[in-house]
C-alpha positions as CSV (number, residue, x, y, z in Angstrom):
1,X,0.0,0.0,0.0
2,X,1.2,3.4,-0.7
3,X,1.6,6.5,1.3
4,X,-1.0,8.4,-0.1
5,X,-3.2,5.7,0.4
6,X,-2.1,5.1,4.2
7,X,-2.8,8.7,4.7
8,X,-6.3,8.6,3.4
9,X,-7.2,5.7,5.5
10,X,-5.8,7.4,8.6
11,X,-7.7,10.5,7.9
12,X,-11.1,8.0,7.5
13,X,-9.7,6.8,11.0
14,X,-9.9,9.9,12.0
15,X,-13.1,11.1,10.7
16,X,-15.0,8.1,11.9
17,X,-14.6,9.0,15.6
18,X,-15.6,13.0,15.0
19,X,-16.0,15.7,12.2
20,X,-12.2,17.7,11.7
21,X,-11.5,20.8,10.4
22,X,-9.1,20.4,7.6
23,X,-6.1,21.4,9.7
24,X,-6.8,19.9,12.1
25,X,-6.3,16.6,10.3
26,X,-3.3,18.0,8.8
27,X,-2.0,18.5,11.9
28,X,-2.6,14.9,12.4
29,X,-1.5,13.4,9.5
30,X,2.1,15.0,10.0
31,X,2.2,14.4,13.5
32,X,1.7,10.6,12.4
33,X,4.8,10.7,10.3
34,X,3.2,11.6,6.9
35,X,5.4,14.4,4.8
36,X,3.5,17.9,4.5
37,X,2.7,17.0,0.6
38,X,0.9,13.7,1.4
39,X,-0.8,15.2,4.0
40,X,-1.8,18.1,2.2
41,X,-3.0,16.0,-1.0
42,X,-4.9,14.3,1.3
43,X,-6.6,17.2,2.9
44,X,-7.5,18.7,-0.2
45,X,-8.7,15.1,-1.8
46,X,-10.8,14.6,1.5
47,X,-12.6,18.5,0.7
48,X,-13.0,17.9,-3.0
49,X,-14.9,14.3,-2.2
50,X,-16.8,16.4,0.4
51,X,-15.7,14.4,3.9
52,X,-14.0,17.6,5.5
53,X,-15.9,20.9,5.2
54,X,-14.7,23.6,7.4
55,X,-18.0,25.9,6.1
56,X,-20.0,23.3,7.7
57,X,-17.7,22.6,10.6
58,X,-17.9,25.7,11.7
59,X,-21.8,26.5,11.5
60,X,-22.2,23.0,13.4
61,X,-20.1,24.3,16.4
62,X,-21.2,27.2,16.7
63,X,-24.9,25.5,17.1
64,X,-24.1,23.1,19.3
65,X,-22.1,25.9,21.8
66,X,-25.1,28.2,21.5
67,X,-27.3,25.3,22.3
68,X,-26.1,25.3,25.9
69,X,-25.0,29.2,26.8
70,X,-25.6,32.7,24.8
71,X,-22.3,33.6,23.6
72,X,-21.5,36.7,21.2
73,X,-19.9,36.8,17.9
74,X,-16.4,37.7,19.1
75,X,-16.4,34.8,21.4
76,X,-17.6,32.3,18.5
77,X,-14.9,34.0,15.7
78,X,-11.9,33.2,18.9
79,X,-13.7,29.5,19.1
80,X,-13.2,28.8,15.3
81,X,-10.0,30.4,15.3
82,X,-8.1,28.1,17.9
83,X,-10.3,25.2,16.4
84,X,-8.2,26.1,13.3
85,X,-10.7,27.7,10.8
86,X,-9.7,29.9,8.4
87,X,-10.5,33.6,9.0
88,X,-12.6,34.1,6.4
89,X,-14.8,30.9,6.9
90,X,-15.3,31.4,10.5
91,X,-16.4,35.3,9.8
92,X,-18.6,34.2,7.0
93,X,-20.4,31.0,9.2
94,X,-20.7,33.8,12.4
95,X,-22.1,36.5,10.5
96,X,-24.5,33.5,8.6
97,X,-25.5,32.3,12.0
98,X,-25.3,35.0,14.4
99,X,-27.4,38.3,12.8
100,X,-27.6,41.6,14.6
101,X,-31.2,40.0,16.0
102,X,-29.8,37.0,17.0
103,X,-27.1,38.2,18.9
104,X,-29.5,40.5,20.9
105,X,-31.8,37.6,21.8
106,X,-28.7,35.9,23.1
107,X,-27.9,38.9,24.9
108,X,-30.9,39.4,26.7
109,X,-31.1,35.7,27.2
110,X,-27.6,36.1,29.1
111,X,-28.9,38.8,31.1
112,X,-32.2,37.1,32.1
113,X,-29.7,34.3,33.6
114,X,-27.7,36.9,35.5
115,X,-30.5,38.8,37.1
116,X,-31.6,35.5,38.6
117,X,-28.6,36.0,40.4
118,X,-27.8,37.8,43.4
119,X,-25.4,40.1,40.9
120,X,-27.9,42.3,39.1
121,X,-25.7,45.8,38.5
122,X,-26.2,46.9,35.1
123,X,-22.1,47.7,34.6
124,X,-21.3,44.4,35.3
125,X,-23.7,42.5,33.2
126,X,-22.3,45.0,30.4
127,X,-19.0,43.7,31.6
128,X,-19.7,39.9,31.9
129,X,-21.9,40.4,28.4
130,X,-18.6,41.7,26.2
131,X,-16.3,38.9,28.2
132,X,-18.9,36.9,26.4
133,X,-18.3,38.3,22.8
134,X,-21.2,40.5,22.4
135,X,-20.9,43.7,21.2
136,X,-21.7,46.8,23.3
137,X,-24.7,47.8,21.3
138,X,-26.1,44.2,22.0
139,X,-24.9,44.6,25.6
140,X,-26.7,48.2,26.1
141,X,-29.8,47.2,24.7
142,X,-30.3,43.9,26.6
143,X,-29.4,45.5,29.8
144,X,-31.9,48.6,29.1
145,X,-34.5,46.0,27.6
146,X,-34.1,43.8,31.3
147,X,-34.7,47.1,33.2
148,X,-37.8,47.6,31.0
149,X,-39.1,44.3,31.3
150,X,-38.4,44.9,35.8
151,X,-40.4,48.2,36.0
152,X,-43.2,46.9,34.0
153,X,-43.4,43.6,35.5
């Protein structure tokens, strides 16, 4: 068997357990002993058949983090970046997944879990909400739309 084939079947390996981004089985595949051409042939055979897709990658992670705590768009573009997606890719799958509206639903979501807390100052839900990646616009409004929602209630 050859090397290129080796290095295919290692990537399948890999890809059986969990979905990679592509440098991240790169990264693999060299660390494994394969040179930097095999490894990259085999990356970019492994996109063209459609088995690694750092588009979709992306989008799925960013799901499944938002499916258990609001985060904001900064937070989600550092995410993709250490999982080793391409700038461009993880901007475009944020911006696809994570609208201006979105983002303040997440927001205001985040600050209805704070002000169940004991810790309900308005500058340090700002604070803990751009920690979190949101942007101060999102911050401001969900914090103004809480106190609202508290005199009206």
């Amino acid at each position: 068997m050859d090397m290129r084939q080796k290095a295919r079947d290692a990537a399948f390996r890999m890809l059986s357990f969990r979905a990679h981004t592509c440098s991240q089985i790169y990264y693999k595949l060299t660390h494994k002993g394969f040179n930097e051409e095999i490894a990259a042939d085999t990356v970019a055979k492994l996109c063209e058949d459609g088995y690694l897709n750092d588009f979709s990658f992306a989008c799925n992670l960013i799901e499944q983090r938002l499916s258990r705590k609001p985060y904001g768009p900064r937070y989600l573009l550092a995410l993709l970046y250490r999982a080793g997606i391409d700038r461009h890719v993880a901007a475009k799958s944020v911006k696809e997944t994570v609208d201006q509206d979105k983002e303040n639903e997440l927001a205001a979501k985040f600050v209805r879990l704070m002000s169940s807390s004991a810790d309900t100052c308005p500058d340090k839900i700002k604070r803990k909400l751009l920690i979190r990646g949101f942007s101060l616009e999102a911050a401001h409004i969900a914090v103004e739309k809480t106190k609202y929602d508290d005199v009206s209630s």
